[in-house]
C-alpha positions in Angstrom: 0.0 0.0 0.0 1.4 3.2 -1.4 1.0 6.5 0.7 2.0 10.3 0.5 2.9 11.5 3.5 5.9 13.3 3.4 8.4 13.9 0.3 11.1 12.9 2.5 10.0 9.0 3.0 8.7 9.0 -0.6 11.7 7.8 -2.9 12.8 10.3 -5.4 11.4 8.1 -8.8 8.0 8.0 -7.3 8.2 11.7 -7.3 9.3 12.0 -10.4 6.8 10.0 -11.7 4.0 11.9 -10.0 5.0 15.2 -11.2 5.3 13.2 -15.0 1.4 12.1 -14.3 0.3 15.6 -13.4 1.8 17.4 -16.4 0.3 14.6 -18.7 -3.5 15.0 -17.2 -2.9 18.7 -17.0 -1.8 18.9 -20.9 -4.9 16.3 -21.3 -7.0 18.4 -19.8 -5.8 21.7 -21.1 -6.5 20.7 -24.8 -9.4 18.4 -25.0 -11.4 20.1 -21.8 -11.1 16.2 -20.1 -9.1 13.6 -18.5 -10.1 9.8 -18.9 -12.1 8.6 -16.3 -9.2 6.9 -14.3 -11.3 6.7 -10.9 -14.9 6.3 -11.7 -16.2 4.5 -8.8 -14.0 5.4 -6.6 -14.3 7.8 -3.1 -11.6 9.7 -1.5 -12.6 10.5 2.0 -11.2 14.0 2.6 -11.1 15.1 6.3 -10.5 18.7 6.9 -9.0 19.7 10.7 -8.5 22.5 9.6 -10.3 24.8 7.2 -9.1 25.5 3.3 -9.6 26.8 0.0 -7.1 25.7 -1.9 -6.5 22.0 -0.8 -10.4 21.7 -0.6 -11.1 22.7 -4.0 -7.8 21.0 -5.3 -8.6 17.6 -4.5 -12.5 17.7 -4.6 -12.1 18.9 -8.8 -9.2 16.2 -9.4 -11.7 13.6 -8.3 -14.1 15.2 -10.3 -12.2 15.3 -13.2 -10.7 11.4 -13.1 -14.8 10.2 -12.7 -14.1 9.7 -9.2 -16.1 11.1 -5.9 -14.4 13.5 -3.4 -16.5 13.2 0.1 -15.3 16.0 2.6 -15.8 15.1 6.5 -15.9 18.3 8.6 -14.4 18.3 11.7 -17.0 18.3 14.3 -18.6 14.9 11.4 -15.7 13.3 12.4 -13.9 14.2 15.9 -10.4 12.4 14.9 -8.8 11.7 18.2 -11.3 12.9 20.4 -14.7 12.0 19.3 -13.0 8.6 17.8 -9.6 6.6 18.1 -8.0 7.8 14.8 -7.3 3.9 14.0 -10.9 3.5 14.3 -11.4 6.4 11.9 -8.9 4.7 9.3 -10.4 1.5 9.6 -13.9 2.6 8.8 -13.4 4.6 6.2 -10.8 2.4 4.8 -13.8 0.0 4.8 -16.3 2.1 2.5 -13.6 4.6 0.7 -10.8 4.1 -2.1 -8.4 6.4 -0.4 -7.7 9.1 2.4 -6.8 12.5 2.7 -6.2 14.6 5.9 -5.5 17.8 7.1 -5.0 17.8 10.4 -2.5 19.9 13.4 -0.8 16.6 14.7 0.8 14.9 11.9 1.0 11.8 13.7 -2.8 11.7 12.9 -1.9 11.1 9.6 0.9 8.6 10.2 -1.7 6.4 12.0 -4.2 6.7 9.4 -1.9 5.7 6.7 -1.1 2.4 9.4 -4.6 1.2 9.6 -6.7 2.1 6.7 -5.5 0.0 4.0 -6.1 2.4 1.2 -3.7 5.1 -0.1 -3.6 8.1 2.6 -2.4 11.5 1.7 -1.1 14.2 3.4 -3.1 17.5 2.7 -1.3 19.4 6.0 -0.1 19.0 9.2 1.6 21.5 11.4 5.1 19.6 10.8 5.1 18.9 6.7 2.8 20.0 3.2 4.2 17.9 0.9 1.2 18.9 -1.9 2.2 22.2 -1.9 6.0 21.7 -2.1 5.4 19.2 -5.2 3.2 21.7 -6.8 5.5 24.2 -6.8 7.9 22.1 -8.1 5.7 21.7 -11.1 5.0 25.9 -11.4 9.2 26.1 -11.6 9.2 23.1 -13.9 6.9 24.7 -16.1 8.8 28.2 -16.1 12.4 26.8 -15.7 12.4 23.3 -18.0 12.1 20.1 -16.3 15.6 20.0 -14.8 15.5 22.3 -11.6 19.1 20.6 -11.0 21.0 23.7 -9.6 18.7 26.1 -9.2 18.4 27.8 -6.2 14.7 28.6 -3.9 15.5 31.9 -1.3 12.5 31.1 1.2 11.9 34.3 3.5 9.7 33.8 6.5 9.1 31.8 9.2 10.8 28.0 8.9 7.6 26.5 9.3 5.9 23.6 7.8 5.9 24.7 4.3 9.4 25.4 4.6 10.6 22.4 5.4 8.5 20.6 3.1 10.5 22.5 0.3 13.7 21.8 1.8 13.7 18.4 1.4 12.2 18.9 -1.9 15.3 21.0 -3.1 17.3 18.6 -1.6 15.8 15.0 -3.9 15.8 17.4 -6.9 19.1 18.9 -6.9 18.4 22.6 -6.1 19.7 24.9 -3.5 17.5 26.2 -1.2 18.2 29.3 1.4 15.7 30.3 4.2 16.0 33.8 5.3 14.1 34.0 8.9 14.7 36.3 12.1 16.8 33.7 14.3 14.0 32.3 16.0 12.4 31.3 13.7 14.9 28.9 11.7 14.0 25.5 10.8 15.6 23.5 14.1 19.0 22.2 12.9 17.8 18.7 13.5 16.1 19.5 10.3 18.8 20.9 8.3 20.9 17.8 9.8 17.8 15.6 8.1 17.5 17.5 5.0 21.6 16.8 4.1 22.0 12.9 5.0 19.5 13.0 2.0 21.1 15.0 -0.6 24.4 15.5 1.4 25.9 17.3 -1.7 22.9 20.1 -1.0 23.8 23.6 -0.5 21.7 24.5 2.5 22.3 27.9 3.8 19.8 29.5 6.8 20.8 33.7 7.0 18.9 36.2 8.7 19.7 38.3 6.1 17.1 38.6 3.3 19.0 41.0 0.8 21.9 38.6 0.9 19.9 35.4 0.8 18.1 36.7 -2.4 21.3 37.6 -4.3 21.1 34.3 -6.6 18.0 33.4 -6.0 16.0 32.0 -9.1 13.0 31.7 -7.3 12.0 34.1 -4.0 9.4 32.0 -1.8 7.3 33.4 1.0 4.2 32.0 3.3 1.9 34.0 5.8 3.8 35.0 9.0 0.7 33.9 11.2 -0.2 30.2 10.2 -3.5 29.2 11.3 -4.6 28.7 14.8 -1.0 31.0 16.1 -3.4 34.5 15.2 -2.8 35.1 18.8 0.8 36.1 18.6 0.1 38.2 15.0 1.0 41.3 16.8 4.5 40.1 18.0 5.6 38.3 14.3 4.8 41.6 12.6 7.2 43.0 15.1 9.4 39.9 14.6 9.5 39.8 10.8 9.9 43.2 10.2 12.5 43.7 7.4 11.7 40.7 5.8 8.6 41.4 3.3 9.1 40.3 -0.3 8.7 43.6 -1.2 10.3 45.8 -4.3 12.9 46.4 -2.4 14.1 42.8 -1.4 13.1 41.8 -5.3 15.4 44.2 -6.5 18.4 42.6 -4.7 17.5 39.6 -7.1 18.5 38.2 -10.3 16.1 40.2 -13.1 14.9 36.7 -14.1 13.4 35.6 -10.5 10.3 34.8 -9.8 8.1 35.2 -6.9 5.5 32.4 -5.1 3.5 32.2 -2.5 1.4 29.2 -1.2 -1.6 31.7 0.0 -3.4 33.2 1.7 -1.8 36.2 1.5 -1.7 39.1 3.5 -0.6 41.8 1.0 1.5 44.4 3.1 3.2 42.1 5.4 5.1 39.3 4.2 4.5 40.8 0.4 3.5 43.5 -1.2 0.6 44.4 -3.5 3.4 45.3 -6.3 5.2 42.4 -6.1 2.3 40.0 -5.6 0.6 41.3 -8.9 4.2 41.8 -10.4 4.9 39.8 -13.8 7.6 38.3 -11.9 5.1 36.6 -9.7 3.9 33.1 -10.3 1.7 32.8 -7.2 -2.0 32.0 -9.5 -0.4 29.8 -11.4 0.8 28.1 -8.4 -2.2 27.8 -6.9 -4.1 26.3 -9.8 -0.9 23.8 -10.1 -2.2 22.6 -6.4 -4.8 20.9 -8.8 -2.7 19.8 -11.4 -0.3 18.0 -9.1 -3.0 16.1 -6.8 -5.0 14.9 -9.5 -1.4 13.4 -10.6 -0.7 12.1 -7.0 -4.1 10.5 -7.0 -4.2 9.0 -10.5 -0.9 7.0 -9.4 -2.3 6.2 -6.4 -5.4 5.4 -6.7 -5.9 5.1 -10.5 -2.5 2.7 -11.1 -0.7 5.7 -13.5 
């Protein structure tokens, strides 16, 4: 049984072969207005911890698109860990449902759901990893850069959070550099860094609190909300914390001319970006978002369609 939990347990020609998958059914999809019915039949059981837009829509459309059935399980419908065991969860929906995906806060939520469902579980977000969003913006810098990203380099500027470290590894299995530009606090843990390199040892992994210097090669500049969802508590003190480190005309002038800008959204135009830059032509961040599509209909065709 094949899962998706994190890029870093998933072997580097499986990832290749999923990003293959979801440029195929993209270019399918883009030219003849359909994909073939891969999963007709099939349900993917999507529970939602936490609320979203992009990862909701994503996912429910890819099923849609492969003939297949995307059922979304609200939180208080389903009470993972608290209302039920969440092996009890797995087990019952592995029962009636092709395959699962989760967005949860605990990631070891999703661990255990991938143990005892016995269908295909994927990863839509935890607190620690999004692996979705990192492979999807893979396939945005594929799509602008050429296939081979070997060498390039990702400057991410923000907090070292979840989506951060999801792209570090990412950099790492595809041969790119990748720089995280943060206020000291706020660096991944070097446990991570440590992680990161016994995977792709030759990496160049740098971590400055120094945003015009971390941007100075950069071929793509990377940025995510300073206030992830459920920490809007301490938004005062981050804006306090992160100040100087918007990707902002400023920082994108420090650049290479031929960089571009993402974001994995929402967006909070004036703090971690600016309205210029975010509706810049250097900025990729819709077609990004759309690629969250592209890529998970990919991921689940070779999961749960046998692409």
């Amino acid at each position: 049984m094949e899962h998706f939990i994190t890029i870093a347990e998933t072997p580097i020609d499986r990832l290749k072969h999923f990003l293959a998958v979801a440029h195929q059914l993209k270019k399918q999809h883009k030219t003849t207005g359909k994909n073939d019915p891969l999963l007709v039949g099939k349900t993917l059981a999507m529970i939602f911890e936490k609320p979203s837009l992009r990862t909701r829509v994503s996912f429910s459309v890819a099923m849609e698109h492969l003939g297949g059935n995307g059922l979304v399980l609200r939180p208080d419908e389903v009470g993972i860990g608290t209302r039920e065991p969440v092996q009890d969860v797995a087990r019952v929906l592995g029962g009636m449902c092709d395959g699962i995906m989760a967005r949860t806060f605990e990631h070891d939520k999703v661990e255990n759901l991938a143990k005892y469902a016995g269908v295909p579980v994927i990863n839509g977000l935890t607190d620690y990893t999004h692996p979705c969003q990192a492979m999807a913006d893979l396939m945005t810098l594929q799509e602008h850069f050429g296939h081979d990203l070997t060498g390039r380099t990702l400057t991410y500027v923000g907090d070292g959070n979840n989506v951060a470290r999801s792209l570090s590894v990412a950099c790492g299995k595809f041969g790119m550099h990748f720089v995280l530009a943060s206020p000291d606090a706020y660096r991944l843990p070097q446990e991570d860094a440590d992680r990161v390199m016994s995977i792709a040892p030759d990496m160049d992994f740098v971590m400055t609190s120094d945003p015009m210097e971390a941007v100075a090669q950069a071929d793509a500049i990377y940025t995510d909300t300073w206030v992830s969802m459920g920490q809007e508590a301490d938004k005062a003190r981050k804006v306090k914390d992160f100040a100087g480190f918007a990707v902002d005309e400023k920082l994108l002038a420090a650049a290479p001319k031929h960089a571009v800008v993402l974001h994995c959204l929402p967006a909070y135009r004036g703090y971690e970006i600016s309205e210029g830059v975010m509706e810049g032509k250097q900025s990729l961040v819709f077609p990004q978002a759309e690629n969250r599509l592209h890529f998970q209909k990919g991921l689940i065709a070779a999961l749960m369609g046998g692409m």
